[in-house]
C-alpha positions as CSV (number, residue, x, y, z in Angstrom):
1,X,-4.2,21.0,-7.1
2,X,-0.6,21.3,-7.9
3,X,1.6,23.4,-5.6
4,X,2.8,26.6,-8.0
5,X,0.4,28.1,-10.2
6,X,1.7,31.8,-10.5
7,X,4.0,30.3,-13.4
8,X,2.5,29.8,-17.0
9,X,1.4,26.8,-17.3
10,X,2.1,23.9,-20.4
11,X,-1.0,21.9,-22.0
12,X,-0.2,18.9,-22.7
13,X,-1.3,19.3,-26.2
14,X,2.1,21.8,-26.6
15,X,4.5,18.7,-26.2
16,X,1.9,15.4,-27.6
17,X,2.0,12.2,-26.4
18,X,5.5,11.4,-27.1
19,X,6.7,14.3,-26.5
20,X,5.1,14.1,-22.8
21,X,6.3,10.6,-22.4
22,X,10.1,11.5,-23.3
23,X,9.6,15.2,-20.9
24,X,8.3,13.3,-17.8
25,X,10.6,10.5,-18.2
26,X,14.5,11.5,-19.2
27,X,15.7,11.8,-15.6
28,X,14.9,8.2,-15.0
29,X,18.0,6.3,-15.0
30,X,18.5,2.2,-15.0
31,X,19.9,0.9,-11.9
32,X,18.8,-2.6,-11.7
33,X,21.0,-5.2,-13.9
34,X,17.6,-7.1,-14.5
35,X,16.5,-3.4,-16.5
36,X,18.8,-4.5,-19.8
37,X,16.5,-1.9,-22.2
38,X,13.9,0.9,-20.2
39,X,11.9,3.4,-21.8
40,X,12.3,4.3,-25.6
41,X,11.8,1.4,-27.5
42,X,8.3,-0.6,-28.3
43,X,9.1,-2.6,-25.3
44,X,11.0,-2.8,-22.0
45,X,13.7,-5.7,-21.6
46,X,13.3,-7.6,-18.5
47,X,16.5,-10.3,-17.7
48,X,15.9,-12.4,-14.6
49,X,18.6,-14.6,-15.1
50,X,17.2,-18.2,-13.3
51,X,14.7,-16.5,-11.5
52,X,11.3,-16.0,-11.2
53,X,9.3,-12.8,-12.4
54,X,6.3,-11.2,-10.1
55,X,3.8,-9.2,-11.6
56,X,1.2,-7.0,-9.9
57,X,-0.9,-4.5,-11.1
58,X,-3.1,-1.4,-9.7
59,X,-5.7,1.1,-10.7
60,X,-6.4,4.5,-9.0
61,X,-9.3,6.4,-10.4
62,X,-10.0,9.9,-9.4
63,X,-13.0,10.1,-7.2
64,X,-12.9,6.5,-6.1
65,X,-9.1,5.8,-4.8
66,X,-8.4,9.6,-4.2
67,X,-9.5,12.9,-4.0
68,X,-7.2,15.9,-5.5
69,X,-9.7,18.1,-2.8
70,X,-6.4,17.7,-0.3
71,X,-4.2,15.0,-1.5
72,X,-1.2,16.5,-3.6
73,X,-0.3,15.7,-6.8
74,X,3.5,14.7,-5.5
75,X,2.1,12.6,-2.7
76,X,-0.2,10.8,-5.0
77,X,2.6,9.7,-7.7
78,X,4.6,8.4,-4.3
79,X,1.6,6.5,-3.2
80,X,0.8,5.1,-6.1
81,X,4.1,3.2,-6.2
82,X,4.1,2.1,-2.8
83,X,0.7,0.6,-3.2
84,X,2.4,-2.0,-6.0
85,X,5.9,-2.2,-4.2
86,X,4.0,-3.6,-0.7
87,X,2.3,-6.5,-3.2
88,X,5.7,-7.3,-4.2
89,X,7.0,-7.3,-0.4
90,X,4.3,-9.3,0.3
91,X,5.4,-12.5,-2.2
92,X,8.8,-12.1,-0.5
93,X,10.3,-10.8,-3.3
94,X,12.2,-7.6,-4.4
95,X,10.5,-5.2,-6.5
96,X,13.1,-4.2,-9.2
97,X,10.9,-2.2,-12.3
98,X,7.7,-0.9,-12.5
99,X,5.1,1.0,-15.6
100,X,3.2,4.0,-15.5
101,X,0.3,4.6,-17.5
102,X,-1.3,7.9,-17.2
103,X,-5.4,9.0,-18.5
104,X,-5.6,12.7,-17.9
105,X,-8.0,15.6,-18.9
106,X,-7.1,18.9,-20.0
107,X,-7.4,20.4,-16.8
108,X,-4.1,18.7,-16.3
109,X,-1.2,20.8,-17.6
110,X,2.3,19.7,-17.9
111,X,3.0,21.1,-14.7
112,X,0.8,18.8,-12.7
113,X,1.9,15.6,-14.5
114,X,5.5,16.8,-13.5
115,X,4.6,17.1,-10.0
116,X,3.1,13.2,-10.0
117,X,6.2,12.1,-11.5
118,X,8.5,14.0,-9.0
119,X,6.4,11.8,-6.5
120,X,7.4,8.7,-9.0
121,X,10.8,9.6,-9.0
122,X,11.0,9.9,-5.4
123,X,9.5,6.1,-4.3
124,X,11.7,4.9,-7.3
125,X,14.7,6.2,-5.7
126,X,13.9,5.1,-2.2
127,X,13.2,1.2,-3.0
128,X,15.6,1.6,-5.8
129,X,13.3,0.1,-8.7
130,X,13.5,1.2,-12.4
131,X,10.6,2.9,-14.3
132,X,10.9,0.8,-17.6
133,X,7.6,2.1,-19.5
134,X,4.1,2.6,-19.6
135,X,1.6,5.4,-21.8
136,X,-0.5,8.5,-21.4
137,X,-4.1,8.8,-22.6
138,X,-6.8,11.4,-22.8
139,X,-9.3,11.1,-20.1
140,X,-12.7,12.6,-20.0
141,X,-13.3,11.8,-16.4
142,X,-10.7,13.3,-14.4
143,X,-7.0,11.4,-13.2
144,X,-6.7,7.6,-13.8
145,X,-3.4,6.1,-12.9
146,X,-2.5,2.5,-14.0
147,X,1.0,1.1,-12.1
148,X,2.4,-2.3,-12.9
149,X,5.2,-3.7,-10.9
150,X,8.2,-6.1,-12.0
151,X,9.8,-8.3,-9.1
152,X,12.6,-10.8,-9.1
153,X,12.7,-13.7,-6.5
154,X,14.2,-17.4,-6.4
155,X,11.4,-20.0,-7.0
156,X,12.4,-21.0,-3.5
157,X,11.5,-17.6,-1.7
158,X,8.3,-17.0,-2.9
159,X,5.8,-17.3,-0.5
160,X,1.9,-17.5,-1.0
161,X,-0.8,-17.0,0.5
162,X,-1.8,-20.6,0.8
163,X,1.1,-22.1,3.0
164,X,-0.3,-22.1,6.6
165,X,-1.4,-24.8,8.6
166,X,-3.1,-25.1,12.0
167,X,-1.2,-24.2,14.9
168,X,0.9,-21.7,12.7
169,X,1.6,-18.1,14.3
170,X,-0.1,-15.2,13.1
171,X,2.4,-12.1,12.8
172,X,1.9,-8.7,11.6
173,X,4.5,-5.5,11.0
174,X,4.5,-2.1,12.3
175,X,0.9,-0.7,13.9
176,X,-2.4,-0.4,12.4
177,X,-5.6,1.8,12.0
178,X,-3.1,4.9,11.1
179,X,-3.9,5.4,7.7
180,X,-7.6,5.3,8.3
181,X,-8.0,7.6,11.2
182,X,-5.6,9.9,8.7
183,X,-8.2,10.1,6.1
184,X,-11.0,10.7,8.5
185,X,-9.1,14.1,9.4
186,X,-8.7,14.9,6.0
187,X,-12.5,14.4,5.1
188,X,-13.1,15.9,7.7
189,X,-11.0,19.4,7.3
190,X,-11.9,19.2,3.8
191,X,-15.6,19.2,4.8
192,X,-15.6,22.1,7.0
193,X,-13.5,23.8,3.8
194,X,-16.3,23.3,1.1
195,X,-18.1,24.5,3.7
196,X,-16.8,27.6,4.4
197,X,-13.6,28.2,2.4
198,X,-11.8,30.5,4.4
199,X,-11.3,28.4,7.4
200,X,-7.8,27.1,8.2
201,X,-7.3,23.6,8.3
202,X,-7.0,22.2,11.7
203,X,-4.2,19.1,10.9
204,X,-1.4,20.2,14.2
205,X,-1.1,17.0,16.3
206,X,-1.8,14.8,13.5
207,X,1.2,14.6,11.4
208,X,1.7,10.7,12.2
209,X,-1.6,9.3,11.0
210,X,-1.8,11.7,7.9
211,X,1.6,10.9,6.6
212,X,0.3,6.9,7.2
213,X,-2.2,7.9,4.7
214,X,-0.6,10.6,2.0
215,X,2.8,8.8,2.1
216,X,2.6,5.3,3.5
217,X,5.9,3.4,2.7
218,X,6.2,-0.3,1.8
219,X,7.9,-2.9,4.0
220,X,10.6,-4.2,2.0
221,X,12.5,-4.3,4.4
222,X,10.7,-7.3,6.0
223,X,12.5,-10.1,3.6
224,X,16.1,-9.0,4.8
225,X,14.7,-8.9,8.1
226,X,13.3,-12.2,8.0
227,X,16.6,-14.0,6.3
228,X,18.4,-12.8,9.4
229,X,16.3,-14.3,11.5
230,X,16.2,-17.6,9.5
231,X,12.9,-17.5,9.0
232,X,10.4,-18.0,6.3
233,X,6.8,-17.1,6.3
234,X,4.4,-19.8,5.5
235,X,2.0,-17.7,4.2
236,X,1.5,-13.5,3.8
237,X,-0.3,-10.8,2.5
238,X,-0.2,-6.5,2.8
239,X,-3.0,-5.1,4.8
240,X,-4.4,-2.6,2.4
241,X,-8.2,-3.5,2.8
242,X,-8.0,-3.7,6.5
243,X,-6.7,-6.3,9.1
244,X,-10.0,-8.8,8.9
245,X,-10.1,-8.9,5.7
246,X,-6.7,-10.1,4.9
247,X,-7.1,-12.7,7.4
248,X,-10.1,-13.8,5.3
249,X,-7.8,-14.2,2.2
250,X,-5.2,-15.9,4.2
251,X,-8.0,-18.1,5.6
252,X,-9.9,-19.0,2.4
253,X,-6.4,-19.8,0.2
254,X,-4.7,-22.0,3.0
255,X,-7.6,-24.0,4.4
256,X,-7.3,-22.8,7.7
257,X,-9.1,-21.0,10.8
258,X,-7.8,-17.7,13.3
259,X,-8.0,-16.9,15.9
260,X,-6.9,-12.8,16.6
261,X,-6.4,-11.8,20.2
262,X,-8.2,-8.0,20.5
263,X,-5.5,-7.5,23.2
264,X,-2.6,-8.4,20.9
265,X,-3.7,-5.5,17.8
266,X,-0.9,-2.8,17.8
267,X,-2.1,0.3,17.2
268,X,-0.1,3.7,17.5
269,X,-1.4,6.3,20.7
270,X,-2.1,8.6,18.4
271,X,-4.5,6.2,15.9
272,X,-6.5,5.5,19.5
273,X,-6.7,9.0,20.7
274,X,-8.0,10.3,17.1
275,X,-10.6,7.4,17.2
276,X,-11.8,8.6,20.6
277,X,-12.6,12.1,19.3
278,X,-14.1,10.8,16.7
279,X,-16.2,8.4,18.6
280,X,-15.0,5.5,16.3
281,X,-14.2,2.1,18.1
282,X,-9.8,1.9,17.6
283,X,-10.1,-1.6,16.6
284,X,-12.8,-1.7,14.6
285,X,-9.8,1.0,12.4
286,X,-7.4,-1.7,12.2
287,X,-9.8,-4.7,11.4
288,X,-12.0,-2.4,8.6
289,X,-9.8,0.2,8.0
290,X,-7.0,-0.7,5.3
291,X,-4.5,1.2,3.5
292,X,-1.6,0.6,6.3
293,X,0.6,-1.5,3.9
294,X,2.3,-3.6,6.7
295,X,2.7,-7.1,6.3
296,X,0.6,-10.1,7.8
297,X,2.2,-13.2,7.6
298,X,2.1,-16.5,9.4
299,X,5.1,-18.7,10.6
300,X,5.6,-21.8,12.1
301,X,5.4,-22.2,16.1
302,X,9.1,-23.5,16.1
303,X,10.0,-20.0,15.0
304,X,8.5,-18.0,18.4
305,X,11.7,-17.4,20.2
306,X,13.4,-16.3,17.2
307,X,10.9,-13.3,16.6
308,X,9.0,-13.3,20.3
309,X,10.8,-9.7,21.1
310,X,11.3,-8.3,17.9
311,X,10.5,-4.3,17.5
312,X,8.9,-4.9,14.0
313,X,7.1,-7.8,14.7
314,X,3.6,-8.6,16.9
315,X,2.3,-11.8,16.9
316,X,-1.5,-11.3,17.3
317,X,-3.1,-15.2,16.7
318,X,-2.8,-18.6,15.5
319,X,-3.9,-20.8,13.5
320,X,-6.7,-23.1,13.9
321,X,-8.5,-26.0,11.7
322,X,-10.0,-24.8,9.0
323,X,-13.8,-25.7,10.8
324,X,-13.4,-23.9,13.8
325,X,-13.6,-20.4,11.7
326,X,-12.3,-17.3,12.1
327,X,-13.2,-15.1,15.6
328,X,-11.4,-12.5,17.3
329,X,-10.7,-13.3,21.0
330,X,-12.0,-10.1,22.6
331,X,-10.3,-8.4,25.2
332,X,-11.3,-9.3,29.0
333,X,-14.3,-11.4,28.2
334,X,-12.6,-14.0,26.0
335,X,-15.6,-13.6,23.7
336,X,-15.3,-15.1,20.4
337,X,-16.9,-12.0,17.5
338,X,-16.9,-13.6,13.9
339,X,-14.3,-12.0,11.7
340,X,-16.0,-10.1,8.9
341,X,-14.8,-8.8,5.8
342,X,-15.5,-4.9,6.1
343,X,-12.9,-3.7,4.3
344,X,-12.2,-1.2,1.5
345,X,-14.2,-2.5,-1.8
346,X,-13.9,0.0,-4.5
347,X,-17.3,-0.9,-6.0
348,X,-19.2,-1.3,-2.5
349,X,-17.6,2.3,-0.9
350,X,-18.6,4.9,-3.1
């Protein structure tokens, strides 16, 4: 569960809440000017200047989000930041604070909450946000995490998910399907240990697609990218419930149709190959899969030539009127397969 246990090991009952609080928290300096008061007080301070404030919020329950069975205790703290940084990324905006709220049982020590927050520490330092706040409960039904993020943007920046119309390009970041043929090796390794415990794990080869899923990182890069090219989005949204579904969202808040090309769908070698031996359709990964944290986004078609050969960037549709509906063009045929909502619902996939 956590990676040194020949060490004695702290309950958390040794140090109380506050005392926990102030342990896991005192190497956490301030480095954004919006961060005018951080932990310590009965409140964070928060100055935006003339700008505008995005919130977003996420809960990860043991036994539902993650399984401590083969994801470490540094990786999840990591993860769980990322996961609120990419909503952020997705409003076109900058993610500058965030809370942490901790529910733990006394399985936990002080040892294995030190080990989230390294992996805390670490995302905060990356994507250079603060950690202003948060609490720390008991739990009587394992790990609950609870990460709120803090983001600054001009009103004018923001973008929605409701700004595309008909004809509009449909773009997406990076490849997909990664982080879901990731955690089908882990559950899969993880089955044959509970099986028979002193088996070695067989993850060699694999390194790209289980890093997608144990450390994925957020695109915040994507809005300096985008400035560069002079462009603005008309709508986005992160891919974390899989590629069809966020489509759907993008669909249902603008008013408008897609149309996805199969062909167009970039998926890494390794995300296909790992399908294969699974006998798992590659697409159906990126369309149902989720957890990638790229960005989808749509643009307008006067903006093709600017982005037409850009290394971060695939454009994989358009979009149509709202009536025609959403299909996927499949590859060769030209067959039109309804777009379905398959993706991750956390109380549907349990």
């Amino acid at each position: 569960m956590f990676e040194d246990q020949s060490q004695e090991l702290t309950p958390i009952s040794k140090l109380g809440e506050f005392g926990l609080i102030r342990h896991l928290t005192e190497h956490f300096p301030l480095s954004n000017e919006t961060s005018e008061l951080g932990i310590g007080d009965d409140a964070a301070v928060i100055n935006p200047g003339n700008k505008r404030i995005v919130l977003s919020t996420d809960l990860l329950a043991e036994g539902v989000h993650f399984n401590l069975g083969y994801v470490p205790l540094k990786h999840l703290g990591y993860k769980a930041v990322i996961v609120n940084l990419s909503d952020i990324a997705a409003m076109n905006a900058v993610p500058t604070q965030i809370l942490v709220s901790l529910a733990v049982s006394n399985r936990f020590p002080v040892e294995a909450l030190e080990e989230i927050y390294d992996g805390i520490q670490a995302a905060c330092k990356r994507y250079k946000v603060d950690l202003v706040g948060g609490d720390t409960t008991s739990s009587n039904s394992g790990l609950v995490m609870s990460i709120t993020v803090v983001g600054i943007e001009n009103e004018e920046g923001i973008v929605k998910r409701s700004g595309a119309k008909p004809n509009d390009l449909l773009v997406v970041t990076g490849d997909l399907g990664g982080a879901y043929m990731g955690l089908q090796i882990l559950e899969r390794e993880h089955a044959v240990f509970l099986a028979n415990p002193d088996m070695q794990p067989e993850m060699e080869g694999y390194d790209y697609i289980l890093e997608r899923q144990l450390k994925p990182e957020a695109r915040t890069d994507i809005k300096n990218i985008l400035e560069e090219l002079d462009i603005k989005p008309t709508s986005m949204i992160d891919i974390s419930d899989g590629l069809a579904s966020e489509i759907l969202h993008i669909s249902e808040q603008s008013g408008v149709g897609f149309r996805l090309y199969e062909e167009k769908i970039p998926m890494d070698s390794l995300t296909v190959s790992t399908a294969d031996e699974l006998n798992l359709n590659p697409v159906m990964t990126a369309l149902s899969g989720g957890e990638d944290y790229e960005l989808l986004f749509t643009i307008s078609p006067n903006d093709f030539d600017k982005i037409k050969n850009h290394p971060d960037f695939t454009i994989i549709g358009h979009a149509v009127d709202k009536q025609e509906g959403n299909f996927m063009v499949a590859r060769g045929s030209n067959q039109l397969v309804p777009l379905t909502a398959q993706g991750w619902d956390a109380f549907l996939n349990k």
